[in-house]
N, C-alpha and C positions, 0 to 999 in steps of 0.2 A: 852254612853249617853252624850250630849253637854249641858255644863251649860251657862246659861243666863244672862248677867246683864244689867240690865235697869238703864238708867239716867232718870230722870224726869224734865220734863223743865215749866210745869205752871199746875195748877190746877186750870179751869176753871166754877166757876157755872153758870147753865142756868137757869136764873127763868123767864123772860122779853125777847120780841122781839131785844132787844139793844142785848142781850148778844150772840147773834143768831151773829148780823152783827160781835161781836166782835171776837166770833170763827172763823169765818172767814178771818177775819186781820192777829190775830194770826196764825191761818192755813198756809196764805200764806208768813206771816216773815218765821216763822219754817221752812218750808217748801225750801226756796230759801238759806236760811245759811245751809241747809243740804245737797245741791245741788239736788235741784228738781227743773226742769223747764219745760215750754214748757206743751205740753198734761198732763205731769205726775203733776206736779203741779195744773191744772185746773182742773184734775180727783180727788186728794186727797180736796183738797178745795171743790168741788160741793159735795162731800158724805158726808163731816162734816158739810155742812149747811143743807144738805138735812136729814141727820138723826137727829141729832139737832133740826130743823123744825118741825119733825115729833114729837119728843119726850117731845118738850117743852111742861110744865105746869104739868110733872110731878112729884109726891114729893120726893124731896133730890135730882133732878137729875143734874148732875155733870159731868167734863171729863176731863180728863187726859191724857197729850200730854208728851209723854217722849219717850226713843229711847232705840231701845230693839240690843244686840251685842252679836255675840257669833262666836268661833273660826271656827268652822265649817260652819258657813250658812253666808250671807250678813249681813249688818246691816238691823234694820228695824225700820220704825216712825210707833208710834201705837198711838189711840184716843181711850182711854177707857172711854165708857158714862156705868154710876152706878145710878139706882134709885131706887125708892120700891113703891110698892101698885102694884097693880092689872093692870098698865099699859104695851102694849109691842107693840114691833116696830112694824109700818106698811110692810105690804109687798113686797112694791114699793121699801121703803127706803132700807131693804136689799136686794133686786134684784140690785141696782144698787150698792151699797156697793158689793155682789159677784162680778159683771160684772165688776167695772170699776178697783178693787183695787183687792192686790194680797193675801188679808188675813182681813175674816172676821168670827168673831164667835160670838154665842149671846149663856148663859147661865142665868141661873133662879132655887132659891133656898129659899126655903122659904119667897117669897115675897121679895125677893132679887132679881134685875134683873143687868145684865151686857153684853153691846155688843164691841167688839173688832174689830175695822178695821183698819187695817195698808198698807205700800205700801211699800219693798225693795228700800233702798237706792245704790245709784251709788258706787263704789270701789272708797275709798279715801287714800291717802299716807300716809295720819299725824295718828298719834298715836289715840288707844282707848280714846275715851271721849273727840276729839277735840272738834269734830263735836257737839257734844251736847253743849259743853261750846260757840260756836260760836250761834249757836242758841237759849241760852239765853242770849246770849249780844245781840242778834238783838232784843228779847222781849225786853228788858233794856230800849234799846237806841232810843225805837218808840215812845215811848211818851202815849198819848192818842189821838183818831183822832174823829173827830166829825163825827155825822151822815151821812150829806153832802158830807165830803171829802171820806166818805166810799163807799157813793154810788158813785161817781167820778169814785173813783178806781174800783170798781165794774165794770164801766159802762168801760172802758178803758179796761178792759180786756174782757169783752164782745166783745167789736170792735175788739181787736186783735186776738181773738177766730175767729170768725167771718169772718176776713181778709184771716186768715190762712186756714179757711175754705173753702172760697171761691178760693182761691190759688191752694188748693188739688182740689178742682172739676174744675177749668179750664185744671187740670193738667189731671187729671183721663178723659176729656173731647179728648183732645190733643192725648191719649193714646187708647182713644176707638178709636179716626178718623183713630190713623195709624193703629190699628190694623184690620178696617173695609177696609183700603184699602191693609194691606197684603192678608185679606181673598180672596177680589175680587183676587188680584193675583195669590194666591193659585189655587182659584175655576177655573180661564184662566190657569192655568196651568197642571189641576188635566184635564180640557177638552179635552187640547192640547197634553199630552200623553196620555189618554184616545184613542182618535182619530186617535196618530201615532201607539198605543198600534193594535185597531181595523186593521187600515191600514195593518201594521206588520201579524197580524194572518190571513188575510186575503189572504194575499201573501204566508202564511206557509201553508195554508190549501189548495193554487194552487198549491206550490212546491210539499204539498206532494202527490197530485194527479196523480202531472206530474212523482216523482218519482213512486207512484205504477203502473203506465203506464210503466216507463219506464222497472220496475222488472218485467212485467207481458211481455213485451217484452222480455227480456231478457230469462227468465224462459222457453218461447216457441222456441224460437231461438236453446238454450239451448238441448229441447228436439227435436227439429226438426234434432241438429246435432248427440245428437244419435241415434234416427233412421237414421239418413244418414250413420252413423261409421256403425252401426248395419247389412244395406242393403250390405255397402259397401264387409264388412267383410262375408257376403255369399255367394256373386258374386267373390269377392278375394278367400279364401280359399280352394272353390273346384277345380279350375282349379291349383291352385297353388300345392294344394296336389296331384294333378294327375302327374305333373309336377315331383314333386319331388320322387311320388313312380315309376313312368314309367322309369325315370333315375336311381334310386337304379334297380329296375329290371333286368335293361339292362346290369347294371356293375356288378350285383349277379356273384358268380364261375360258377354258374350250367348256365346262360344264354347261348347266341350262343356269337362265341369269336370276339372280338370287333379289331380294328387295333388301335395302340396304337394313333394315330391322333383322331380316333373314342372315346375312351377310354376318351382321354383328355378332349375332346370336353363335350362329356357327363359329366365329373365330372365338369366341367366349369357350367354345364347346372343346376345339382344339386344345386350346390355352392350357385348359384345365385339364385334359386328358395327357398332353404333356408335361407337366406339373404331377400329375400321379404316377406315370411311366417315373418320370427321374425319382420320384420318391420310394418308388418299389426299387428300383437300378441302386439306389443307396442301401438302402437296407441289406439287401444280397450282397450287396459291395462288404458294405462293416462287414457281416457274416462269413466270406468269405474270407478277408484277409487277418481275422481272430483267427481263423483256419489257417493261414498260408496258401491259401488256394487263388488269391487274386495274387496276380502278373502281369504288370507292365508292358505290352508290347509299341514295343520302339522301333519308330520312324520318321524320316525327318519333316520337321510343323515348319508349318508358315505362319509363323507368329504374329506376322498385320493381318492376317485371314483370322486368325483366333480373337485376336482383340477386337476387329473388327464385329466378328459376329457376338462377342460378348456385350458391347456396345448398344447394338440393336436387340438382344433378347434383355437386357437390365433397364434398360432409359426408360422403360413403362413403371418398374418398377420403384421409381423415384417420384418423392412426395415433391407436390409445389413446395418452391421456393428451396428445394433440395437442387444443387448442379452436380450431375456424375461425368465425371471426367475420366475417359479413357484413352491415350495415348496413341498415335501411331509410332513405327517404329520404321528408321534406316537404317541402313551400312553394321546390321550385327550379326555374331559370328552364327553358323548354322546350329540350329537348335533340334536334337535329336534324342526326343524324349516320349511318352505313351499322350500323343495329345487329346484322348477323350478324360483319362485322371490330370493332366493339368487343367483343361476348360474346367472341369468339375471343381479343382484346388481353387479357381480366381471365382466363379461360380459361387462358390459355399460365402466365401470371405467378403466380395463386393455386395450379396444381397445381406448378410448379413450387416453390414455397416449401413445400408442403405434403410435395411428396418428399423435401425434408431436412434436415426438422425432425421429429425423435425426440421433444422432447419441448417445451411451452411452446403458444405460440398462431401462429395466422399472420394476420392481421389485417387487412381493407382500409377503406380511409379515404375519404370522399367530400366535397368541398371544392370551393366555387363562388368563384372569385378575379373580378374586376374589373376587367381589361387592356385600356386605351385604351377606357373605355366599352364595351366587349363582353364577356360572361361567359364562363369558360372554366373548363370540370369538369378539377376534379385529384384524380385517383385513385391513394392512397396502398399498394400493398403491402407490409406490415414479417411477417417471418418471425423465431424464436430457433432460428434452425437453425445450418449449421457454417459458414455462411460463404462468401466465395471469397476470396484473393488476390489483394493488390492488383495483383501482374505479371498474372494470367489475366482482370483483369476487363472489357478491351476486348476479349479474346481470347471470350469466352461470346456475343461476336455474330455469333462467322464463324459460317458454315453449317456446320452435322454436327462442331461443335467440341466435345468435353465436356472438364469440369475434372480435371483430372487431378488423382490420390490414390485412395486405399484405399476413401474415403469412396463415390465414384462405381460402384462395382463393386455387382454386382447391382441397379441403379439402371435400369429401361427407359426409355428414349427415344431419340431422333435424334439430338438436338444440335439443331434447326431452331424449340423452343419464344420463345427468347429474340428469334432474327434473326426470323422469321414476323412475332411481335407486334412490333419495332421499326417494319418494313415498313409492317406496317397501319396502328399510329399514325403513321406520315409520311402516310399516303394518307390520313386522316382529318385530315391538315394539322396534327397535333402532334408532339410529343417526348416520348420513351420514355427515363428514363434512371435508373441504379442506381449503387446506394453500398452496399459488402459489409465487413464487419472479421470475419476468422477467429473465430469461436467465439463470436461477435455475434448473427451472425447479416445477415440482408438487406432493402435495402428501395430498389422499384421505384415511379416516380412515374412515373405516365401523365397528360400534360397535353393533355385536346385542345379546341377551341372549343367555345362551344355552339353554334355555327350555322356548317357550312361554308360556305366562300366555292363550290365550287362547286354547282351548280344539279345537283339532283337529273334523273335522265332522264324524257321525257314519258312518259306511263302513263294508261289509260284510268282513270276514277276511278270507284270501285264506284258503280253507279245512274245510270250516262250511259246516256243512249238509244240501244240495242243492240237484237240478239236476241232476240228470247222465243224459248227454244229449246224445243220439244217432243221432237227426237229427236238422236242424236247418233250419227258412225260412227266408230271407232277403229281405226287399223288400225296393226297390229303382230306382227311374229310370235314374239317371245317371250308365251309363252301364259300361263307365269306372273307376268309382269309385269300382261296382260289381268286376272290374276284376282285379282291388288291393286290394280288399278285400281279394278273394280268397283265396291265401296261407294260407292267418291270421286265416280265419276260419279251413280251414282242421289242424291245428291245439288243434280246438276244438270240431269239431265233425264228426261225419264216414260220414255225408250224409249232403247236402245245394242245396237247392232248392230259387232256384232268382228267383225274381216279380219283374217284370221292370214296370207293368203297375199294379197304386194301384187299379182300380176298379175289379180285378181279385183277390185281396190278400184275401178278407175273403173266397171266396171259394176253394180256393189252401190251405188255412190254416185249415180248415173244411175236406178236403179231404188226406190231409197229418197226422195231427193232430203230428205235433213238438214235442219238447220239448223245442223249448223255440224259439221267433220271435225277428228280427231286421227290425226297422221300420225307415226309414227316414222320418225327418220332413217336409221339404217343395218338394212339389210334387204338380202336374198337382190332380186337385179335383179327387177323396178325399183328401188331403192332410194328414199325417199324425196323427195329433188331429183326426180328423173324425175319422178314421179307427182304429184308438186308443179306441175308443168309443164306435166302433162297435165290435168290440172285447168283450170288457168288458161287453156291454150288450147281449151276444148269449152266454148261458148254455154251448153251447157247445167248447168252443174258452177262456169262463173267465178264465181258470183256465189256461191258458197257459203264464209261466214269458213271460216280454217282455220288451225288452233295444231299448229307442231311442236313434236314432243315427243323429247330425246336423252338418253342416258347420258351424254354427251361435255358439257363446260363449253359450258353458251347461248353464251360468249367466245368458242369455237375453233371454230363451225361457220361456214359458207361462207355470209354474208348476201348475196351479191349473185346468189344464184341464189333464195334465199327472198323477192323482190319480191313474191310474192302471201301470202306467211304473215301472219298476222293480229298472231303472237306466238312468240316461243321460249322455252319452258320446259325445265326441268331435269327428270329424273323423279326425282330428291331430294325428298321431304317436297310429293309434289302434295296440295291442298287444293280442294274445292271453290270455296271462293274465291279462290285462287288462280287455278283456269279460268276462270271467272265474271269473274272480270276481266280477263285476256285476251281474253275473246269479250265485255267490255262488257255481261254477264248480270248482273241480282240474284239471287244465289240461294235469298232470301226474299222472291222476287213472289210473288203472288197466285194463278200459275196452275201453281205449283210443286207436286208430287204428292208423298205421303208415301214415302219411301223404301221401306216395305215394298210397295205397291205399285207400285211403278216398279222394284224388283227382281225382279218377277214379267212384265216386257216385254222381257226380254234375247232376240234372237235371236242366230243365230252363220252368219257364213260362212268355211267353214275350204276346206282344201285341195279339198274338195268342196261345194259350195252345196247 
């Protein structure tokens, strides 16, 4: 708690109008030795004449001008008025006692009354109790002043009240004009981006028109190009697979004997027809997976079968004095991945290195790593070919991109070898990535798990209780396809009955009654769908499995009208156990007929029964 000490500098009574002007005088000596000037001085002087004013004429009233000090808070000038009887301040004079000064209080106690108003003095250097002592030397040394000179002085500080007053409002005048012309400029400013603001949106809301135009072009484009891949890919694969079974055919042991020019010729024939199979198979491929429509299907590879056969389809492809080195592989953990997009991944990358490399080796590397407890194969390709540039080397995975230089010229390909196998190894849930130095040569690391995260699709699994098929109807009207078919079927059943023309199939199938139908999809009306339909609606035919068979990607046909097909197959590389397992057939039971015999049960229903 701070203690207080007050000096006392006059004790003043009010009994007459005189003593009113005389607190005043005094007010403003005290006041100016104490350092008060300016408003603060005119504020303390007006509340002690104005309460004073108020209070005069009452009995013993009195006041007391002394100066209150203490360690902790400012100094402070206090005017203590004291009187008694029944009188008490008006409510004017303490309203502006609150308002104008920093400390007023009035108390009353048996006819005792007492009100306190004081103002904080300024921080002074000199020592406790200067200030007061200067302040009663200024009482001292003032004399007595007359009426007159009082009101003088009165009236002198009026005018400079006054002056000063009029000063602050030409100033506050001055301050409203510029601030009424910042407004205007604001208001012109808040217009003028308003309006570039408008302008701006107005252009955003054409841009973005023009772009959803442009997307919605694009998007059609988009689909227009895969149904063109789509058409393309049905018109390509059937002649291409005729192509390439009529050539195995002819080069079969059991064929008639070919002369070795013949011989060559044919396998030149194959070669190249498979060579354009896989280059159609890619294309649909990219196409597909810009779509999301190519899928992984995962099962577990035999990974020295895969190298192996990579081995024998590449070694032709190596230039004298090139060595392609491909690995065999032991004791690694099982690898359970889509093995036709990995052959494809090492495929893309080994011939790729092998086209440009003149001379040295091209080499792949096989390495089981140990990532978070889970095994994951990294396949290394290093080539001593020419190289790429380090500016072109993100650029060899846009689509149909080649590296530019001299070197590239007479060089066949697409550009699609590098983005294809990127592609695949994302879909096989890894990363595909490469490091090239000019005249080095290159080298491709393919990282992918041994066990995909996702879940292979459901599949009948060879030797589940199915079928025993004894006869089979196929109906298709490429006739040459029927006659590569053939072997494949006697394979799987004693008896095949061909429909070349589909408006005869439901009654051949009705007359036969199978055990199980091959229906091609696109055909002269009915087309397959239809007769798919018709099927499934005749009692007598519903219950008969049945496997579509298409040119066109299993991916791009219309499953929600194949509700009754058993299976969709490709006519790419069919295999008897390939059907056999779509129709849930073994096709080494027990009441399987030998091929030479079951290819002596062929009938035929063609355009005429």
């Amino acid at each position: 708690m701070s203690r207080t000490h007050s000096d006392s500098l006059c004790v003043l009574p009010l009994a007459v109008e005189r003593d009113g002007f005389e607190l005043r005088r005094r007010g403003q000596l005290v006041c100016r030795a104490l350092g008060l000037e300016g408003h603060e001085l005119v504020r303390v002087v007006t509340v002690l004449s104005e309460v004073g004013r108020d209070l005069l004429g009452a009995p013993g009233l009195r006041v007391d001008l002394h100066v209150a000090s203490s360690l902790q808070e400012a100094d402070l000038f206090r005017a203590r008025f004291t009187w008694s009887g029944p009188r008490v301040p008006g409510r004017d004079a303490l309203d502006a006692a609150e308002r104008l000064l920093d400390h007023c209080r009035y108390t009353a106690s048996s006819g005792e009354h007492a009100l306190t108003v004081g103002q904080r003095l300024p921080a002074s250097p000199g020592l406790p109790g200067e200030r007061a002592e200067r302040a009663r030397t200024a009482l001292h040394d003032s004399g007595d002043l007359s009426m007159g000179e009082e009101l003088r002085t009165q009236n002198r500080q009026l005018l400079q009240a006054l002056e000063e007053s009029r000063a602050q409002q030409e100033e506050l005048q001055r301050l409203n004009a510029e601030l009424e012309e910042t407004n205007k400029g604001v208001v012109a400013l808040y217009s003028e981006l308003s309006a570039e603001l408008e302008e701006t949106n107005t252009g955003v809301v054409a841009l973005y028109a023009e772009l959803e135009d442009k997307s919605r072009q694009l998007r059609l484009a988009s689909e227009a190009k895969t149904r063109f891949w789509a058409n393309v890919s049905h018109e390509l694969r059937a002649p291409v697979n005729s192509v390439i079974a009529l050539a195995r055919l002819l080069l079969a042991p059991d064929a008639d004997p070919l002369t070795d020019e013949q011989r060559q010729q044919m396998s030149l024939i194959a070669g190249s027809g498979s060579t354009l199979l896989a280059l159609v198979e890619e294309l649909l491929d990219v196409a597909k997976a810009e779509s999301g429509r190519l899928e992984p299907h995962l099962v577990p590879t035999d990974l020295r079968t895969l190298l192996h056969q990579l081995r024998g389809t590449l070694r032709s492809m190596a230039r004298d004095g090139v060595r392609l080195d491909i690995p065999d592989v032991e004791d690694v953990p099982e690898l359970v991945t889509d093995e036709v997009m990995l052959t494809r991944v090492l495929r893309n990358v080994l011939s790729n290195g092998l086209k440009f490399t003149t001379a040295g080796e091209v080499r792949l590397a096989v390495a089981v790593e140990d990532r978070a407890g889970r095994p994951w194969f990294v396949f290394t390709t290093t080539d001593t070919g020419i190289g790429i540039p380090q500016d072109q080397q993100d650029r060899v995975f846009e689509e149909f991109y080649q590296v530019l230089g001299t070197h590239q010229r007479g060089q066949p390909g697409t550009g699609l070898g590098l983005p294809y196998a990127r592609r695949l190894t994302s879909l096989l849930g890894g990363v595909l990535t490469l490091t090239s130095e000019p005249g080095a040569g290159t080298a491709v690391r393919v990282e992918i798990p041994a066990r995909h995260d996702l879940t292979a699709p459901d599949a009948p699994q060879p030797g589940a209780d199915g079928v025993r098929t004894g006869s089979l109807v196929v109906v298709d009207d490429d006739r040459t396809f029927i006659e590569l078919l053939r072997p494949v079927l006697e394979g799987v059943a004693r008896k095949v009955t061909e429909v070349s023309v589909s408006s005869r199939a439901v009654d051949v199938i009705r007359a036969e009654r199978p055990d199980a139908v091959l229906i091609d999809l696109a055909m002269p009306a009915p087309d397959g769908y239809v007769l798919l339909q018709a099927l499934a609606r005749d009692p007598e035919t519903a219950h008969i499995p049945v496997v579509v068979l298409t040119s066109t990607d299993p991916g791009d046909v219309d499953r929600s009208r194949l509700t009754h097909a058993r299976a969709v197959l490709g006519k790419t590389h069919l295999t008897p156990e390939r059907i056999a397992l779509a129709l849930a057939i073994d096709p080494a039971g027990p009441d399987r007929t030998p091929p030479a015999e079951a290819g002596e049960q062929h009938t035929s229903a063609g355009a005429t029964p």
